[in-house]
C-alpha positions as CSV (number, residue, x, y, z in Angstrom):
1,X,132.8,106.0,43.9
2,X,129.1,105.3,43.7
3,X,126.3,107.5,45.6
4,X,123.0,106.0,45.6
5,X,119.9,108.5,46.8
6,X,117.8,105.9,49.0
7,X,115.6,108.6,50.6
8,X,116.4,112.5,50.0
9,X,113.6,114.3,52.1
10,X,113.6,115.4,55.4
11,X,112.2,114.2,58.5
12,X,108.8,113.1,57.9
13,X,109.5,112.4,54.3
14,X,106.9,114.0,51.5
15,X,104.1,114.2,51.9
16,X,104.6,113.8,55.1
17,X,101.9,111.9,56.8
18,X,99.5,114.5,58.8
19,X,100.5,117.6,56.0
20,X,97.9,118.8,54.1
21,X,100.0,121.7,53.1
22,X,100.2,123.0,48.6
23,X,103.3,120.6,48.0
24,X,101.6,117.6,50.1
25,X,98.1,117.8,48.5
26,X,99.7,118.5,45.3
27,X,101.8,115.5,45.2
28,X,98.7,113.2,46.7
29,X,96.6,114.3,43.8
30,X,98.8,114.6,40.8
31,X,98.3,118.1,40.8
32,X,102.0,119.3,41.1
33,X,105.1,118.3,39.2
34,X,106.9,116.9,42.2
35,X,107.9,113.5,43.4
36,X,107.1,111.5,46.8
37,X,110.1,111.2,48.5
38,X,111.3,109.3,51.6
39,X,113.6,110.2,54.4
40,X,117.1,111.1,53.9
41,X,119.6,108.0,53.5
42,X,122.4,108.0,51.1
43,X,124.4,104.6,50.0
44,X,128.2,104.8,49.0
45,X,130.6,102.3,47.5
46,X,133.8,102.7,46.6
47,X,134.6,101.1,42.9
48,X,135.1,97.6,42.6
49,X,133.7,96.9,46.6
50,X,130.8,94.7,47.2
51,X,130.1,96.7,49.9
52,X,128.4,99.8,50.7
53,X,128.3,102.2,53.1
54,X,125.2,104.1,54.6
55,X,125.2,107.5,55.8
56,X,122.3,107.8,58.2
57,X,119.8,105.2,58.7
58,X,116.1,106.4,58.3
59,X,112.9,104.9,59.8
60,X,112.2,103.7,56.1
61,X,115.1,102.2,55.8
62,X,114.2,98.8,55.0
63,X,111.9,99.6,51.8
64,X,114.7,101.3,50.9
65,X,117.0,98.4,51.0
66,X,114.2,96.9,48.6
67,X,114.5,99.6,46.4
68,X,118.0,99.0,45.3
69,X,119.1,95.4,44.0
70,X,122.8,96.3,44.8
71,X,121.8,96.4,48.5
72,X,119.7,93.1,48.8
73,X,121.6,89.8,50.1
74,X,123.2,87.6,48.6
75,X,123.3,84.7,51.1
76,X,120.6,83.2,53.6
77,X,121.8,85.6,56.0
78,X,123.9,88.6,54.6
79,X,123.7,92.0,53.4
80,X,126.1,94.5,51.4
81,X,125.4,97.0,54.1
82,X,129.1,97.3,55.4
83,X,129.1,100.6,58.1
84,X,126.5,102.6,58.8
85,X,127.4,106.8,59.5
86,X,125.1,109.0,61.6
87,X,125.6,112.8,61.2
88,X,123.8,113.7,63.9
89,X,120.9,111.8,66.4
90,X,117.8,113.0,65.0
91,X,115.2,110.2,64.9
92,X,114.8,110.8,60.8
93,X,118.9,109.8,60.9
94,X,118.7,107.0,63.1
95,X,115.7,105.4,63.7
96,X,116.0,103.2,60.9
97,X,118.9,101.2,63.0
98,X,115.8,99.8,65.1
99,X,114.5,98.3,61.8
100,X,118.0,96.1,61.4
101,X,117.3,94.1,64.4
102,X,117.2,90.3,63.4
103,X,120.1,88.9,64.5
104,X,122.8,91.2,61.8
105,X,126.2,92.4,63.3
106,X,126.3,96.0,62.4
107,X,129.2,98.4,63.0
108,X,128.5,102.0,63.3
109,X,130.4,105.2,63.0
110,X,129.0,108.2,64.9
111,X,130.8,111.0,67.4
112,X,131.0,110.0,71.4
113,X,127.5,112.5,71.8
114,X,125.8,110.6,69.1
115,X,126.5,107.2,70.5
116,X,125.3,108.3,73.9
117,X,122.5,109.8,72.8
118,X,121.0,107.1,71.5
119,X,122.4,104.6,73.5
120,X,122.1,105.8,76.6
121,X,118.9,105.0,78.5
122,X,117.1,104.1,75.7
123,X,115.1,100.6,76.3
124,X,114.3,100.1,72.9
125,X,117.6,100.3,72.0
126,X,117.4,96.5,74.1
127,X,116.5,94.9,70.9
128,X,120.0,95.7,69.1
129,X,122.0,93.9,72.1
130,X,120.6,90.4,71.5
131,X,123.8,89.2,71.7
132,X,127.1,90.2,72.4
133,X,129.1,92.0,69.5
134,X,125.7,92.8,67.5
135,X,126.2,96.5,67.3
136,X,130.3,97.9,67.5
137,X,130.4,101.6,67.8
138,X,132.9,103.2,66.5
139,X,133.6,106.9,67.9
140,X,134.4,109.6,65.2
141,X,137.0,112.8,66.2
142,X,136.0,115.8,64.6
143,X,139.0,116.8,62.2
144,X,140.4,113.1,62.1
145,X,140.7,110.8,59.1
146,X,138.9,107.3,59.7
147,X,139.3,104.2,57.8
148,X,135.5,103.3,57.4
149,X,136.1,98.9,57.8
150,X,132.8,96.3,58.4
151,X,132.4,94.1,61.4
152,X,135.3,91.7,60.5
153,X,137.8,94.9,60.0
154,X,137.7,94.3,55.9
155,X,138.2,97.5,54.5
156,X,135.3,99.4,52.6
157,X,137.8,101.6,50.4
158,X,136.5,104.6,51.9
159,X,137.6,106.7,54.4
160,X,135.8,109.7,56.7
161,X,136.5,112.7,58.8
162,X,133.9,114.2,60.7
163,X,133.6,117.9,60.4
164,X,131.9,120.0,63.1
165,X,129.1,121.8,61.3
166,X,126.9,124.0,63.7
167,X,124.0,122.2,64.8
168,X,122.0,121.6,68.1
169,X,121.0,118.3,69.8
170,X,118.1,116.1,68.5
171,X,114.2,117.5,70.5
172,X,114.1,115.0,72.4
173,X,117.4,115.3,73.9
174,X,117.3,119.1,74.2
175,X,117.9,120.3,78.0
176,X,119.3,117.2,79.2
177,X,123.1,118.1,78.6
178,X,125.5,121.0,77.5
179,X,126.0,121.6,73.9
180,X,128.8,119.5,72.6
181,X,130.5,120.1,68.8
182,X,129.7,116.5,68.4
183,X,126.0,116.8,68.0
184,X,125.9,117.3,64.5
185,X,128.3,116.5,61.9
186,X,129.9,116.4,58.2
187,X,131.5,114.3,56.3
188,X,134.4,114.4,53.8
189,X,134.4,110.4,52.4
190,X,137.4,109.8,50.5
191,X,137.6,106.9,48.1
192,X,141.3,105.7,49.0
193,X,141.9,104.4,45.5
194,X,140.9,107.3,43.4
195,X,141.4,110.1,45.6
196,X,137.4,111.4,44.8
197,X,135.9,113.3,47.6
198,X,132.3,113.6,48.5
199,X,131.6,116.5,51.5
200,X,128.4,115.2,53.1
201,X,126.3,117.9,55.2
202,X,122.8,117.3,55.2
203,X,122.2,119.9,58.6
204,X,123.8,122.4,58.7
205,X,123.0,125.7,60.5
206,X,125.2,128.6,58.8
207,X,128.3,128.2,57.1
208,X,131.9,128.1,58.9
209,X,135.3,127.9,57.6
210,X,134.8,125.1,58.4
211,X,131.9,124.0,56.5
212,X,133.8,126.0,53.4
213,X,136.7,123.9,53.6
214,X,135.0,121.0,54.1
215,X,132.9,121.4,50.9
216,X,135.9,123.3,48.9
217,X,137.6,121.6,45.8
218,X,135.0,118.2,46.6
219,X,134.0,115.9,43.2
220,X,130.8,116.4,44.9
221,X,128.9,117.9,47.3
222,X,125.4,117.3,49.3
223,X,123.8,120.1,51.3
224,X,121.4,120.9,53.3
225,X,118.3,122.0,51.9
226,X,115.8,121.6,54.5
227,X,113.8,125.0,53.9
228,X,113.8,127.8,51.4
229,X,113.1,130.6,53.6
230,X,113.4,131.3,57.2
231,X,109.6,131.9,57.8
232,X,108.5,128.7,55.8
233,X,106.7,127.0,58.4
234,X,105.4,130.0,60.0
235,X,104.2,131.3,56.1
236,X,102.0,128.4,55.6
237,X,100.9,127.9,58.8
238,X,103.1,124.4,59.9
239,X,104.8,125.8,62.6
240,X,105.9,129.1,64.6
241,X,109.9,127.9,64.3
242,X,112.1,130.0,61.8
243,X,114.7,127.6,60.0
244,X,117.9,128.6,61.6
245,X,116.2,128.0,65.3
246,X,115.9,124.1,63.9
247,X,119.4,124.1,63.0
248,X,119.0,124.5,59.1
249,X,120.2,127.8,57.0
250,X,118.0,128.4,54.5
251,X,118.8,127.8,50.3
252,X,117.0,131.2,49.6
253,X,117.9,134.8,50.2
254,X,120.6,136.9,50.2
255,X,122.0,134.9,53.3
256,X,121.0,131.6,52.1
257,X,123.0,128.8,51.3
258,X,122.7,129.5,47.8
259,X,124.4,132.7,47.9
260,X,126.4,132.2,50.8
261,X,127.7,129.1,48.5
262,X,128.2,131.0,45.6
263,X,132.2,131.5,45.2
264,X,133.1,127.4,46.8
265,X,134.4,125.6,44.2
266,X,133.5,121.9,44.3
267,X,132.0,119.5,41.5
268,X,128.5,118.5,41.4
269,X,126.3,120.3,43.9
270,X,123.0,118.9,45.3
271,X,120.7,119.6,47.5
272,X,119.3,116.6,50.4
273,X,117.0,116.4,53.3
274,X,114.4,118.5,51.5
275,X,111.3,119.3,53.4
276,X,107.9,119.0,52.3
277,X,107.1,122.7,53.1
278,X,109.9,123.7,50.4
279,X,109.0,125.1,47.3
280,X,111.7,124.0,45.3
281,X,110.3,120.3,45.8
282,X,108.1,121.7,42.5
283,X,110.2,120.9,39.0
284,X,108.6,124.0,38.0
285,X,108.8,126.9,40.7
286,X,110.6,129.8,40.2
287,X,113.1,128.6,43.1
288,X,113.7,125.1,41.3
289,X,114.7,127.8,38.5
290,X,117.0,129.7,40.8
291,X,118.6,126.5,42.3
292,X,119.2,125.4,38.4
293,X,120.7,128.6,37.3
294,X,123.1,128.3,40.0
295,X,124.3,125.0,38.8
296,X,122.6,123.0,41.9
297,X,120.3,120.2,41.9
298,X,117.7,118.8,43.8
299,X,118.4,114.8,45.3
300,X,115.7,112.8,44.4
301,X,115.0,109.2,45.5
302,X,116.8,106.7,43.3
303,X,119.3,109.0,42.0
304,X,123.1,107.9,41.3
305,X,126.2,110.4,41.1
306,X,129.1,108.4,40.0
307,X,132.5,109.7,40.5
């Protein structure tokens, strides 16, 4: 199994575009050790597959299609993009499907709220229904195994279950309908050939059983790694939120993801959908260190974990 980084930052990517905070100016200027990085979207292949699977679909994701050969076409019309997996419906996760409009069948995977969300009264969503077949939904059960197939039902050599992570409906879908487990989502992707796991939960707002079993005994694992600190926004004067009321536990702290983390046994450990407030976006800050000395890393755009 392949993993290809296309974007690993969180919504609004870094710097983000109207941030003038340390780690935005610093990055603009040269002035930090830190890379730009765009918004999350992670490529998978199983070995030996021309194919590849996409989980989540950012608002940049087309100059991230041009940022990887292996995802370019190969034919007048084509592209290895075979399924496309949404862990939740925040607009950084699938916006990006907007951008795959010209006349490409696409099949995506996503739970029943997910679909509806963006579905669902959404006029722009128009320009995906050109004609009939263009977009196939396919409707993920929290707790089953899916074989992950493209349009023509060719198998990808992967597989998924979606695992129930706590979470909360995308902003601008707040209000407008109960709670359901499906808002946000996991993934365990199974290459069928090898066996090799990778647990997938780039949102997540504490950690279950659930999310514990989902991550345990994985070749590798991605995690969220939106903040640092509960009070990150509020300390640097970005926001008035704390991280856990936007659905994301913090890496830091004694009740951070880091510790909280601390006994799972799994394979490589990474952290994705940074944002551009945290400080362990800087190679050289004493939570990079931490993060290190706890045998995580960072996702970075461009990086490949093979397993």
């Amino acid at each position: 199994m392949l993993i290809r980084v296309l974007g690993s930052a969180a919504g609004g990517g870094f710097p983000q575009w109207n941030c003038g905070c340390p780690n935005c100016r610093g990055v603009r200027e040269g002035t930090i050790r830190a890379s730009a990085r765009t918004q999350e979207c992670v490529a998978v292949s199983a070995d030996g597959s021309d194919g590849c699977v996409l989980l989540n679909c950012s608002p940049e994701v087309r100059g991230q299609i041009e940022s990887a050969p292996a995802l370019h076409p190969r034919a007048p019309r084509h592209s290895p993009i075979a399924a496309i997996l949404l862990t939740n419906g925040d607009l950084d996760h699938c916006l990006g499907l907007l951008s795959l409009r010209e006349s490409h069948r696409l099949i995506v995977y996503a739970t029943d709220a997910v679909e509806r969300g963006f579905t669902r009264g959404n006029v722009l969503y128009r320009t995906l229904e050109r004609f009939p077949g263009q977009v196939t939904w396919r409707l993920l059960k929290v707790g089953h195994e899916d074989d992950i197939v493209d349009v023509d039902g060719r198998t990808t050599g992967l597989t998924a279950e979606a695992v129930a992570v706590p979470g909360k409906a995308p902003v601008h879908l707040e209000g407008r309908s109960p709670a359901d487990p499906g808002d946000s989502v996991g993934f365990r992707i199974r290459e069928a050939r090898t066996g090799r796991v990778l647990a997938y939960l780039s949102g997540v707002a504490s950690v279950t059983e659930a999310v514990r079993q989902a991550i345990a005994h994985a070749d590798a694992v991605f995690f969220d790694g939106t903040f640092w600190s509960s009070d990150e926004l509020s300390a640097s004067g970005l926001g008035t939120k704390r991280a856990e009321e936007m659905a994301h536990l913090p890496v830091g702290g004694p009740t951070g993801s880091l510790a909280q983390l601390a006994g799972v046994r799994a394979g490589r450990r990474i952290y994705i959908h940074v944002n551009n407030s945290n400080p362990m976006l800087r190679e050289d800050s004493r939570e990079r260190a931490a993060v290190a000395a706890a045998g995580w890393e960072v996702a970075w755009d461009g990086m490949e974990v093979r397993l």
